[in-house]
C-alpha positions in Angstrom: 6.8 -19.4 7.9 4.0 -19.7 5.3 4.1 -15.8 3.1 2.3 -13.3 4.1 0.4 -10.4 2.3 0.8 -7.0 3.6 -1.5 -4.0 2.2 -0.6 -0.9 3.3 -3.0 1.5 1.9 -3.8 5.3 2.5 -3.8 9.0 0.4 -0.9 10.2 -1.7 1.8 11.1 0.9 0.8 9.1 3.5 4.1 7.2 3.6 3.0 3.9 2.8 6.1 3.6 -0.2 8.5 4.6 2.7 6.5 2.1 5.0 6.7 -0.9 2.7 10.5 -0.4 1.4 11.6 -0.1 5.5 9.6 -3.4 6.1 11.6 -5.0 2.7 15.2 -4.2 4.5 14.1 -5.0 8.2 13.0 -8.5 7.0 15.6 -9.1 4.6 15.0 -11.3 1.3 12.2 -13.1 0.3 10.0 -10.2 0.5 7.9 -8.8 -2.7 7.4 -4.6 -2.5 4.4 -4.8 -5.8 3.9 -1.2 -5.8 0.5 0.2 -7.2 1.7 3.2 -8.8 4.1 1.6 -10.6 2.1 -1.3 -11.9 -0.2 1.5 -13.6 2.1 4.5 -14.4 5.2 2.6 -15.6 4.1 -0.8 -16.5 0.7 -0.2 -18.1 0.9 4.1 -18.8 -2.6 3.7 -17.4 -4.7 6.7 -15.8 -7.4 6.2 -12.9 -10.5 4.9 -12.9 -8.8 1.4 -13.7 -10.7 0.5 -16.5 -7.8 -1.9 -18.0 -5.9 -3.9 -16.5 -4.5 -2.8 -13.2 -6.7 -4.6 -11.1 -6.3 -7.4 -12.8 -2.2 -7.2 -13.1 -1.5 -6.1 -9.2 -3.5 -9.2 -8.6 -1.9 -11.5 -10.7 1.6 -10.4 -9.4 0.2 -11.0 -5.7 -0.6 -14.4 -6.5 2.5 -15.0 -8.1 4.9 -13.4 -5.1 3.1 -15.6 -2.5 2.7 -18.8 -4.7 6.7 -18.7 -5.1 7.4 -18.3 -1.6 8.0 -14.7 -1.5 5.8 -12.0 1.5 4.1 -10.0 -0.8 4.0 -5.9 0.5 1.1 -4.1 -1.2 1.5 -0.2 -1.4 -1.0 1.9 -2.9 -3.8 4.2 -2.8 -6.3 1.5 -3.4 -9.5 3.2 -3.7 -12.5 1.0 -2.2 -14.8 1.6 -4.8 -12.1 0.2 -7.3 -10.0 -2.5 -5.5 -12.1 -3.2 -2.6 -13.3 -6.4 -4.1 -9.4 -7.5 -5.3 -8.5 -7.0 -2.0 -11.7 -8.9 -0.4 -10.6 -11.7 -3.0 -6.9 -11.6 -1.3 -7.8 -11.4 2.1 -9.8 -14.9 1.8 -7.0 -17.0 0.0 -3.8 -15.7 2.1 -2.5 -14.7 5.4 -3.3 -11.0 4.9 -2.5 -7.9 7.1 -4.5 -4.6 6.5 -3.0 -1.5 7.5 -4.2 2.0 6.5 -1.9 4.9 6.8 -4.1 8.0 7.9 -3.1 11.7 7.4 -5.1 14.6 7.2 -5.0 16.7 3.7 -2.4 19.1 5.0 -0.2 17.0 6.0 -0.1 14.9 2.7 0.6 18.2 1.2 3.1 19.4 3.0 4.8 15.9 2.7 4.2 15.8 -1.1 6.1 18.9 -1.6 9.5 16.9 -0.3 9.1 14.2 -2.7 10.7 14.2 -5.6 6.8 13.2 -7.1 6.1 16.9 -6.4 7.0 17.8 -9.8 4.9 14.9 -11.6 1.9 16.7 -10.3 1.0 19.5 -7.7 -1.1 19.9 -5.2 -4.3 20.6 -6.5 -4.6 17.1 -7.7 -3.8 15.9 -3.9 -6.8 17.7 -2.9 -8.8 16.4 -5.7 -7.9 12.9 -5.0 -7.8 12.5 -1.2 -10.4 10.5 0.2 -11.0 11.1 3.9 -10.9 7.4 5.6 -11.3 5.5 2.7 -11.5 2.4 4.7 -12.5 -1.3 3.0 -15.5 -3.2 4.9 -13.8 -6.1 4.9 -10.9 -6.8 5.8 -10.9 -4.9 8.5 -8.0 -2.8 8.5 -5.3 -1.3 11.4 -5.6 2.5 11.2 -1.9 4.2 11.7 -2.4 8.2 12.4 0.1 10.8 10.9 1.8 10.8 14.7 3.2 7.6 14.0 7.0 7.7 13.0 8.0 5.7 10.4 10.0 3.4 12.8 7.1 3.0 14.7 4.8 2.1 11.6 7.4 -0.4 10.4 8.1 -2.2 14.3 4.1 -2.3 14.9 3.6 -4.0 11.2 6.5 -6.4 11.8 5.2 -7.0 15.3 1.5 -7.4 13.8 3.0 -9.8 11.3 5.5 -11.8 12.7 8.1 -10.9 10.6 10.2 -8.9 12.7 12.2 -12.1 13.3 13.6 -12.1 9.7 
């Protein structure tokens, strides 16, 4: 099976880290989590708008995961003004699956407080930073509501996919 590239974007608490580490076990080895947040917080220190080298970096891994073999599962916020073209740029070279994860303001909150994140930030900067269908051009991209369960959202991207086989 040629790699795949997975981007599951959406706000803060959507679920998408949840999302992409339950689609890691189903499938087993050879897939790549590349997590946004930690590519800019704890590689790079860096701070939003991504000025430096984020972009850049979360790209460069991507490339790297699928050119050794490896899915590659992209979790992240992912702004469109900001990545929109990176992920554009993606979505032409590989076999790429969109999916956004889409939960109303409230929810995100209430889910944030769970996390152990909650203390990193509250939720004033939720509110501040939560863009309302925040949805790329192109690729088009499979919208997942807040009713979906998390086994749900992980059996409908494996299905989506292909790699529910392992």
């Amino acid at each position: 099976m040629d790699p795949r590239l997975i981007v599951v974007r959406g706000n803060s608490g959507a679920g998408k880290s949840s999302v992409a580490q339950a689609i890691r076990r189903a499938h087993g080895p050879g897939v790549a989590w590349i997590e946004q947040d930690y590519v800019r917080r704890i590689l790079l220190n860096e701070l939003e708008p991504p000025e430096l080298g984020n972009v850049a970096l979360v790209e460069q891994i991507t490339r790297t995961a699928i050119g050794q073999r490896y899915h590659a599962v992209l979790d992240g916020v992912f702004h469109t003004v900001w990545y929109g073209e990176m992920l554009a740029r993606l979505a032409r070279e590989y076999d790429a699956y969109f999916f956004h994860l889409e939960v109303p303001l409230e929810e995100t909150i209430r889910r944030h407080g769970t996390r152990e994140k909650a203390k990193l930030f509250p939720a004033d900067d939720l509110r501040a930073w939560y863009r309302e269908r925040d949805l790329l051009a192109d690729p088009v991209e499979t919208v997942i509501d807040h009713t979906s369960s998390l086994d749900e959202t992980v059996r409908r991207i494996l299905g989506a996919t292909g790699l529910g086989a392992g």
